[in-house]
N, C-alpha and C positions, 0 to 999 in steps of 0.2 A: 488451410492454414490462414490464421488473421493476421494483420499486420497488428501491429501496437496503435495505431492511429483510429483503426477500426474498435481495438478493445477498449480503449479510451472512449467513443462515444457509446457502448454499452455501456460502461460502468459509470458513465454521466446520467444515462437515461434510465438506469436504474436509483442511483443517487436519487433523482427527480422526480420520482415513482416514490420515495420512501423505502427502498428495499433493503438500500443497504445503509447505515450511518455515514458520515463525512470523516471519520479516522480510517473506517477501513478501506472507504472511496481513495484518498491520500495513499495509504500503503500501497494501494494497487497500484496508485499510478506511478509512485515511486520503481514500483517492480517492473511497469511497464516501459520506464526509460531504459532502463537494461535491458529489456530486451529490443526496445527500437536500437542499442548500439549494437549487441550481436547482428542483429537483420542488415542494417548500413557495412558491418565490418565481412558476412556472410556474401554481402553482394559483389563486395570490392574483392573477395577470392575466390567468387565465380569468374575472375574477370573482365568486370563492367569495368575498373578504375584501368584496365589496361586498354581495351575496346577508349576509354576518353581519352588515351594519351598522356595517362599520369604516370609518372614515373615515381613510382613507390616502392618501398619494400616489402610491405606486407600490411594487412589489414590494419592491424592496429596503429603503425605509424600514418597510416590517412585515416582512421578517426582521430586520432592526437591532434595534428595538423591542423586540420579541417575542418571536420566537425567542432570540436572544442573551440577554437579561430571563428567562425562563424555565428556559432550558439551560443558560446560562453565567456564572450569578450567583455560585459559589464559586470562579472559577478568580483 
């Protein structure tokens, strides 16, 4: 299994190559931030965010939190 980070520079260095156009480059990547949140939210209820000492409820409220807090403070 890829991470989303990894699928992202394939579909850059195909982009780059001419394979694929820049709408559909764009679609993907859009699809590929969804699934970078499953994977962050997937990890946090393997219990990684309990192993840190967060006290959370559950997946989704530490991406909410956190992730959003973090990455989507100037939007």
């Amino acid at each position: 299994m890829k991470t989303a980070v990894q699928e992202v520079i394939e579909l850059v260095k195909k982009y780059d190559n001419k394979e694929i156009p820049f709408n559909v480059m764009l679609f993907n990547l859009e699809l590929l931030l969804e699934k970078e949140k499953e994977q962050i939210m997937n990890a946090f209820s393997r219990g990684l965010g309990t192993e840190l000492g967060l006290d959370w409820e559950d997946s989704e409220q530490y991406y909410e939190r956190i992730y959003n807090q973090t990455y989507n403070q100037n939007k």
